[in-house]
N, C-alpha and C positions, 0 to 999 in steps of 0.2 A: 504494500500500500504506500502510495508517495500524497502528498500533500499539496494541493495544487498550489499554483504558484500565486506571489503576495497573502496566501491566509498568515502564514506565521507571522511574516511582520504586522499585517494588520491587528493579527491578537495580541502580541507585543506593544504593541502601542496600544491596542486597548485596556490593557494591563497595567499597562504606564499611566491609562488615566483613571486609573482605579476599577475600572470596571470589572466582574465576577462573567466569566464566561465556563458553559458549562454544553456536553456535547447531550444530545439524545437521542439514540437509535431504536426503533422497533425491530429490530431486525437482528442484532446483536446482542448479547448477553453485557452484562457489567465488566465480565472478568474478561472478555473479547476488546469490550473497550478500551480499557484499562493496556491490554496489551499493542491495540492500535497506537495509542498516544504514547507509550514508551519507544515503540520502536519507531514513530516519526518523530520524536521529539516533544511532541504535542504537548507532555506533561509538564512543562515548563509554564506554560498559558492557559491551560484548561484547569478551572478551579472545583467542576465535578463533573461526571459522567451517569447517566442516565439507562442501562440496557434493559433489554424486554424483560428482564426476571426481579426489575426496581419497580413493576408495575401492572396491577390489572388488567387496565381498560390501554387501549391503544387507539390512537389518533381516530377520530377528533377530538377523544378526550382530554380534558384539561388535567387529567393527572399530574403527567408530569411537571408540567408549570407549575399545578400549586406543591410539589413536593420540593420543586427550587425556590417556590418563593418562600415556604417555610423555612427551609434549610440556610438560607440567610438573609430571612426576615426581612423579605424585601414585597414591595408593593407591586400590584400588579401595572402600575404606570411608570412604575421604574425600567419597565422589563422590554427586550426588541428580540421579540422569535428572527430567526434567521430560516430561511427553508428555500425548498425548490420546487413545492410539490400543492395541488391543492388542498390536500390532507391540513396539508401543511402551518397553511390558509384557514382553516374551518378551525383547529386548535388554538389557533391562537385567537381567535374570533371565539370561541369557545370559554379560554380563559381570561378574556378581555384586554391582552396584550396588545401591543403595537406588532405591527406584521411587515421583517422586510426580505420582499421574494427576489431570488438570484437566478439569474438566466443563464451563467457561466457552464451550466453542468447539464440536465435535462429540465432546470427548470423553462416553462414558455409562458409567455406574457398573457397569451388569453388564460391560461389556468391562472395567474397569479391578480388578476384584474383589482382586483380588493383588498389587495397587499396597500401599506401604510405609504410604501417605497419600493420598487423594483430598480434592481444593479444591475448590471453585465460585466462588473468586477471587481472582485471582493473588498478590493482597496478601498474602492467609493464607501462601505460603511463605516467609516474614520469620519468625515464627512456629513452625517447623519446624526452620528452620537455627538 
């Protein structure tokens, strides 16, 4: 797994500006995660991880947002889902987050219509925050 290009820096500097970033997969376990981000580096920027077995219900559910926003007691207008997906879209709409959809990977502009924000490169959300 490689790490496309400008996410590092951009979580690096989002890092740098205090910000708590945290991954979420349905599709991966915690301990998969966990091994994702060790071997790209990841775990330097990423302040928690999210896998399918941290969670019930799977998207659209707000699960996992409100178990991030418990876990550092943060509000739900503090918060900017990142995704590519409608699913994506509907969760975060779900847990009343701000929604910004990315086009660099399979996200497409008509699925993401109702995103907060839509990129075509990851850098831009430095930019936003």
């Amino acid at each position: 797994i490689t790490v496309y290009p400008q996410v590092m820096d951009t979580l690096q500097e989002l890092n740098r500006r205090g910000m708590k970033i945290c991954m979420i997969s349905e599709r991966k376990t915690h301990s998969t995660l966990d091994d994702i981000c060790k071997s790209t580096g990841l775990t330097s920027v990423i302040n928690c991880v999210l896998g399918k077995d941290d969670v019930s219900e799977s998207r659209p559910s707000p699960e996992a947002i409100n178990i991030i926003l418990k876990k550092f007691n943060a509000k739900a207008e503090e918060v900017i889902l990142v995704g590519d997906t409608i699913f994506d879209v509907m969760m975060a709409k779900s847990a009343e987050v701000a929604f910004c959809g990315v086009t660099y990977r399979s996200g497409k502009k008509e699925d993401l219509t109702d995103a907060n924000w839509i990129i075509d490169e990851f850098c831009t959300l430095v930019d936003i925050i």
